[in-house]
N, C-alpha and C positions, 0 to 999 in steps of 0.2 A: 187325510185332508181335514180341515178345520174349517167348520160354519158358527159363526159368533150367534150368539142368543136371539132369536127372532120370537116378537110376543105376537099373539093372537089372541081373540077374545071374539067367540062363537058360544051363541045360544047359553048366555048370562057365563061361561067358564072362561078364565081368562089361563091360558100355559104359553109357555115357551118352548121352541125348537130349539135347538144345540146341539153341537156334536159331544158324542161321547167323551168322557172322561175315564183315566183307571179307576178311581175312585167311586164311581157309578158299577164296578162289577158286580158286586154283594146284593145292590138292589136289583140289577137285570138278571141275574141266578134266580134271584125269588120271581121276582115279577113272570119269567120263561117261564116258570115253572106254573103260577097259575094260570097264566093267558092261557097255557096247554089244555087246562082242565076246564077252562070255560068254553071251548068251539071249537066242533069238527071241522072248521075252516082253514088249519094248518094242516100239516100231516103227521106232526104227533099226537101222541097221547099221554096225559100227565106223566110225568117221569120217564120220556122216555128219551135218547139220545140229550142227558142230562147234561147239563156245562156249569161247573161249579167255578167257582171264584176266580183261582187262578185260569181257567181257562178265558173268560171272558176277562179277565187282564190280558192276558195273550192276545184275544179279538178285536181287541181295541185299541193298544198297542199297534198290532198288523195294519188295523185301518186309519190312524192315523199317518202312517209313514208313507202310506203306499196312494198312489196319484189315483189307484183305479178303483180303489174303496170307499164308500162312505158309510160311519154308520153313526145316526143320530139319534138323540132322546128327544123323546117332549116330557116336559113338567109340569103341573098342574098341583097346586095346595103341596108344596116344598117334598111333591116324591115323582118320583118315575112312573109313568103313566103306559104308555108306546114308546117303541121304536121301531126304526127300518133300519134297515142296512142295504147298501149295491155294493158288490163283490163282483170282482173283473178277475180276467188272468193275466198270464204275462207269454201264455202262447201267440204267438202270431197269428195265427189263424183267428184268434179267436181277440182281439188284443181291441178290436172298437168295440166288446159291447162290454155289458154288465149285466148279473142280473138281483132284482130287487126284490125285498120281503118285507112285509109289517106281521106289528104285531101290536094291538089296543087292548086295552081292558075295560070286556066289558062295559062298566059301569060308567066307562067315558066315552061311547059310543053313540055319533049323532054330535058331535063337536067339530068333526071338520078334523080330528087329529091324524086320521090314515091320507085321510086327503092333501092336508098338509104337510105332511112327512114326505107323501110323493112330489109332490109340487115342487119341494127344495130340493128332493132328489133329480128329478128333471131340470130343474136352473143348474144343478151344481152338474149334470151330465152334460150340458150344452154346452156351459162353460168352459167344460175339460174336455172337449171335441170327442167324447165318447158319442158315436153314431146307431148305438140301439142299444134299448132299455129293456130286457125279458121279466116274467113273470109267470106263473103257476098259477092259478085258484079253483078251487072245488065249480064243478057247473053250477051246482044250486045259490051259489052266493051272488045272485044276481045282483045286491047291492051294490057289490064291488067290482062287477065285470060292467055295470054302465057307467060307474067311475072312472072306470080305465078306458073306456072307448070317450068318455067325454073328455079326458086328460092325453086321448090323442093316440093310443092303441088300439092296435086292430089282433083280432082273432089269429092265429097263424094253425094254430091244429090243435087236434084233442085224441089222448091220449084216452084210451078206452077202456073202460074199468078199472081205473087206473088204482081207486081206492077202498077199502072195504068198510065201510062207518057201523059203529056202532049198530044199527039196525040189522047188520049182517048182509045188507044189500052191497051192491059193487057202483061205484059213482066215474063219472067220467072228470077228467080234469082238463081245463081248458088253457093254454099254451099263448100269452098273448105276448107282444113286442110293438114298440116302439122308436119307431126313426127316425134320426134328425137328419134330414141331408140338407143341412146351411151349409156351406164349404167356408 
């Protein structure tokens, strides 16, 4: 699926949303790789379930063809900043949802970039009659569990010690969704 360049300009940075391009792999390789090392907020850790060039050709490739994928960039100062991506299946069972990921750097944090990455992911879910949006996030990331309840997701369950962070402590991760029932 294809989302043409949407600009925003939050708090003096001005970027662009867009879907992925193949040509964008080399920079999202890099980029995965240090988002990984800046925040215990994903579930890796630097290097680890590594996606080098060709692979994220392949991911992009996949998500452009496929109706239940999206995955987009935002741009800021002519490089790759974030992205998300929603990843559906094609089981029946499971064929109305998707579920969604970001990923920011850092140093662009507090621009409305995760925010807006979900935002389009939500318009572009609505649009494709895909009827529930999932997600994951660490408990402690309160920043981003009140964004997602203000973007219209509710809690569904928590997964209990789910993760073991740095500190060597065990963290719970919180299970949230979102559903459209417009018919």
């Amino acid at each position: 699926m294809i989302i043409s360049n949407k600009e925003f300009q939050v708090n003096g940075l001005i970027y662009t949303i867009r879907s992925s391009i193949e040509n964008d792999a080399k920079d999202l390789s890099e980029l995965r790789l240090q988002i990984d090392g800046e925040t215990e907020n994903l579930d890796r850790e630097r290097g680890e379930a590594f996606i080098d060039i060709p692979g994220f050709e392949k991911l992009i490739h996949t998500d452009t063809i496929s109706p239940r994928n999206l995955f987009l960039v935002a741009v800021a100062d002519k490089r790759i900043v974030g992205f998300s991506r929603c990843e559906g299946t094609y089981l029946k069972r499971f064929s109305h949802k998707v579920e969604f990921g970001v990923c920011v750097l850092n140093d662009f944090w507090g621009h409305g970039i995760g925010r807006n990455l979900l935002k389009e992911s939500i318009a572009w879910a609505d649009s494709n009659d895909i009827k529930k949006l999932t997600l994951n996030v660490l408990e402690t990331n309160i920043k981003a569990i009140e964004l997602y309840k203000r973007l219209g997701f509710e809690i569904e369950g928590i997964l209990k010690n789910d993760k073991i962070l740095s500190d060597g402590e065990y963290y719970n991760t919180i299970v949230m969704g979102r559903f459209n029932d417009a018919k």
